[in-house]
Structure formats: structure tokens, C-alpha cells
C-alpha positions in Angstrom: 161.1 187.6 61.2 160.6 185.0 58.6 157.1 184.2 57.4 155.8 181.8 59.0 158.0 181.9 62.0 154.8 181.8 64.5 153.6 178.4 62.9 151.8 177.0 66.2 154.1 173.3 66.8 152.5 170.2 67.9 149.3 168.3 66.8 146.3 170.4 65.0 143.5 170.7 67.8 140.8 168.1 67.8 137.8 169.3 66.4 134.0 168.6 68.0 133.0 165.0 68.3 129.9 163.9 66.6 126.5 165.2 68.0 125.3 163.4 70.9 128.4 162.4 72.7 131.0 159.8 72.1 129.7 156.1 71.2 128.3 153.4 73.3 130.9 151.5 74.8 130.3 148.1 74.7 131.6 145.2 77.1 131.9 141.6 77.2 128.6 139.9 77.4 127.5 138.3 80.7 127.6 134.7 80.5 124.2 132.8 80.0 123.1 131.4 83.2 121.8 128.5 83.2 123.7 127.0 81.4 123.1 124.0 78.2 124.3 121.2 80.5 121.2 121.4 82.3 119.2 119.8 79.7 120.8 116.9 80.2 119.3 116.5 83.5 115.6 115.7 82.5 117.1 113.7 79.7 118.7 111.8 82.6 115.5 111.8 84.9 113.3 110.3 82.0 116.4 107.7 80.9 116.1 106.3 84.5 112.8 106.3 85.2 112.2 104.3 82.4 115.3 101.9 82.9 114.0 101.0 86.8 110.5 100.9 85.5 111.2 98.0 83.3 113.3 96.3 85.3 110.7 96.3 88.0 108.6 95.0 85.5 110.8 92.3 83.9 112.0 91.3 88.4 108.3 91.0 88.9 107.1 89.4 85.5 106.8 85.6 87.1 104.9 86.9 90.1 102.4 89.0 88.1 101.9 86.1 85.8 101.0 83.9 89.1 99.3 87.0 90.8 96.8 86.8 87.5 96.0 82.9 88.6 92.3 81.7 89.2 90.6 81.7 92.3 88.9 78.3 93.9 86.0 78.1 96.8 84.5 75.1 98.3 83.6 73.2 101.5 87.2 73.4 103.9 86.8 70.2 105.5 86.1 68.4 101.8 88.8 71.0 100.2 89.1 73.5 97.9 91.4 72.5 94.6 94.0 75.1 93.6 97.0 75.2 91.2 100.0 76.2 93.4 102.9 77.5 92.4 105.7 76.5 94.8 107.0 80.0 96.9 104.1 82.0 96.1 101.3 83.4 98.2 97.9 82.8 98.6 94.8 84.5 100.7 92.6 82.9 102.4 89.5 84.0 102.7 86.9 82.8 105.3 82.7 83.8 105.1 82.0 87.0 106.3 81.1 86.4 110.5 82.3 83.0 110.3 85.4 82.3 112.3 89.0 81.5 111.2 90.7 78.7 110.7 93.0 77.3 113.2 95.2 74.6 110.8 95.2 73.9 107.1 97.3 71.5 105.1 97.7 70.7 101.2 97.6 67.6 99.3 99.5 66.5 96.0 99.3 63.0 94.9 99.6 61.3 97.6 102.3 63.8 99.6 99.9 66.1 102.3 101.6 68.2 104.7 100.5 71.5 107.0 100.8 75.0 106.0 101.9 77.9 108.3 99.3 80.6 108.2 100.4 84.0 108.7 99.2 87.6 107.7 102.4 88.6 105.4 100.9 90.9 102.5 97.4 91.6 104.2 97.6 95.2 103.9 96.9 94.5 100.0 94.3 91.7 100.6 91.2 92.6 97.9 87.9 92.8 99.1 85.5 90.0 97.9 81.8 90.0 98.6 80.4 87.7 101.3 84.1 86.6 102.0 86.6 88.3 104.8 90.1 88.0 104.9 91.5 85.8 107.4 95.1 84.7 106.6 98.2 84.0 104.4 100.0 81.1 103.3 103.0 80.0 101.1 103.0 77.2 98.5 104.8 74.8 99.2 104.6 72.9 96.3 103.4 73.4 92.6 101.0 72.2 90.9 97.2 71.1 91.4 96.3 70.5 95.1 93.7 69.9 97.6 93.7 72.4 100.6 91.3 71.8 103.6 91.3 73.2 107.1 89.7 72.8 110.1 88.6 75.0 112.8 86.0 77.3 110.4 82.4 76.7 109.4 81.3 77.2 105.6 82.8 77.4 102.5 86.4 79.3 102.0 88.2 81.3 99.0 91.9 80.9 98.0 93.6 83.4 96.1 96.8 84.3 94.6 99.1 87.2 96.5 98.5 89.9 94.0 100.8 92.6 95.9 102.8 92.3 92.9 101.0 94.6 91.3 100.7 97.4 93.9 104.4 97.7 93.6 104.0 97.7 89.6 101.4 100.2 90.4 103.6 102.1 92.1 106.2 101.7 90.2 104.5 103.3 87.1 103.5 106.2 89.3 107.1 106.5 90.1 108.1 106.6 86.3 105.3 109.2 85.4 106.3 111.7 88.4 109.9 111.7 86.9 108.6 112.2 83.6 106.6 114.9 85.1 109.8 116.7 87.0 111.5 115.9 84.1 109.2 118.2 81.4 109.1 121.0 84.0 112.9 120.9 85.0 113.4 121.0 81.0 110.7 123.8 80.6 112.3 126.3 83.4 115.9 125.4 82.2 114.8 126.5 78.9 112.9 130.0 80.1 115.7 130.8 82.0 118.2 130.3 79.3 115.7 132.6 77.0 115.6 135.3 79.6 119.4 135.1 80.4 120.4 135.5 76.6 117.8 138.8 76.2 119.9 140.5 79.2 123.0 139.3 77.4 121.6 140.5 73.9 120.7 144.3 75.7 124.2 144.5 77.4 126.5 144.0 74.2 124.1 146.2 72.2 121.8 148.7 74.0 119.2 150.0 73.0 118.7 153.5 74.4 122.4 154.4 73.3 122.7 157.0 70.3 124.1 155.5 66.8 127.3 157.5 65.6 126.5 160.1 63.2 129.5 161.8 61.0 
């Protein structure tokens, strides 16, 4: 036989892989959950919170300008002088155990006329001392004018409707809250996004897999 004849055929035999077993194998990473749209959403909250808030503000702005108006007391039957502003509303205000009114009219020049008393608003009526609320009424004209009634004893207190600013009040409230949900939506968005790209950061590269020796 000719040297060489045995020759083994077919691919030399693989020898040991390195020490420690074969490499880490590593995968797509996971996607990060939640994701950076959602920062857009306190961005949103606090954009329209602050939009409604001055448009409350700016619907409301002649009405809290009249709400801030002076008060006038006097003698019903002689009458009490008040600047009116024409649509708005006023309280009335009687002495505390005295008894309400039963009519009441304004005066302007030399046009008079009745006013319809109602209790619109008088949830939001402010307390006064020695003085009791006792009814609601709508200008019906502007300017200075002379309001008497008849039917109560001792002297009476007209004041401007001030709801307005309960609802400006609330309104601000409104506006903080979202602020509020807005700082902790943007707070948990971004812990969750820190937490998500750790888990990604271990699953592309671990940390308890062997490095390659050679």
C-alpha cells in the first residue's frame, strides 16, 4: 500500500470549545413599554387646563368686574342708591329677625318700575353681620338708581351677585388638579420607561453569562 493510503477523509475533528461552555446567546431586546408618546399626555393635560382656565376667566371678566362693585344700605321706604349694571344681579339683604320684603322697584331719572325678586344664586349669598339674606333681583337698568321696598322694617343692604367668582374659584382648582395629574402621570410614565429599559438593557447583555475566553 502506498504511504499515506489510510489518510482519514472528511473534515479534521473539532477540537474543545472554550472553557465554560459556548457564548451567551443574545436576542432582540424587548420593546420599552411605556412608550415616549405618553409624555405627551401631561403636556396635553397642562396645555388645556390652562387654555379653559383663561377662557373662563376672559367669559367671566365683565361679571367679576361688576361682582367687585360697592355695596349701599339705607332706610327701604326712603331708598337705598346703587350703581346698577343692566342684567346683573344683586342681593338683598334684610336685618337679621326683621321680615322680608314683599315688592321692591328701582328708580332712574325719572323712569321707576318693579323688580321680580327671586332666590337665583343664594347658595353663594355672603354672610354680612347684623344683615340676613332675603332675596335676588336683576338690574334692569344701568346706572345710578334708587331702590325702595315695602313690606320690611329697618334698614336693607344691596349687593352685587359675586357667584362669579365661585366658579373662577373653581375654575382655578380645576386648572391646579390637572396640573397635579399632569406632574404625576409624567412622573410614572417616566419610572416606568426607566425600569422597562433596565429589563431591556439585562436581556441583550446579561450579566451572569460567562465572557468568551480563547
Amino acid at each position: 500500500m502506498w504511504p499515506g493510503s489510510n489518510v482519514p477523509m472528511g473534515p479534521p475533528p473539532m477540537g474543545p470549545g472554550p472553557p465554560g461552555g459556548p457564548g451567551p446567546s443574545w436576542g432582540p431586546a424587548p420593546p420599552i413599554r411605556p412608550s415616549a408618546g405618553w409624555y405627551a399626555l401631561p403636556i396635553i393635560l397642562v396645555v388645556v387646563a390652562a387654555i379653559g382656565f383663561f377662557a373662563l376667566v376672559a367669559f367671566l371678566w365683565d361679571d367679576s368686574e361688576t361682582a367687585d362693585g360697592s355695596s349701599s344700605s339705607g332706610d327701604p321706604v326712603a331708598g337705598v342708591t346703587i350703581d346698577l349694571s343692566r342684567g346683573f344681579g344683586y342681593f338683598l339683604y334684610v336685618r337679621t329677625g326683621g321680615s322680608s320684603p314683599f315688592a321692591c322697584s328701582v328708580k332712574v331719572g325719572d323712569r321707576s318700575g318693579p323688580i321680580q325678586l327671586t332666590r337665583k344664586n343664594s347658595w353663594s349669598a355672603s354672610d354680612h353681620p347684623s344683615y340676613r339674606y332675603t332675596a335676588s333681583f336683576e338690574a334692569p337698568v344701568s346706572g345710578a338708581a334708587l331702590l325702595t321696598c315695602r313690606g320690611t322694617d329697618g334698614p336693607i343692604l344691596v349687593t352685587p351677585d359675586d357667584t362669579v367668582h365661585g366658579y373662577l374659584g373653581l375654575g382655578l382648582l380645576a386648572a391646579v388638579g390637572s396640573g397635579v395629574i399632569a406632574v404625576i402621570a409624567f412622573t410614572v410614565t417616566a419610572v416606568r420607561r426607566s425600569g422597562a429599559k433596565r429589563r431591556a438593557a439585562a436581556a441583550v447583555f446579561p450579566v451572569d453569562s460567562p465572557p468568551y475566553r480563547y
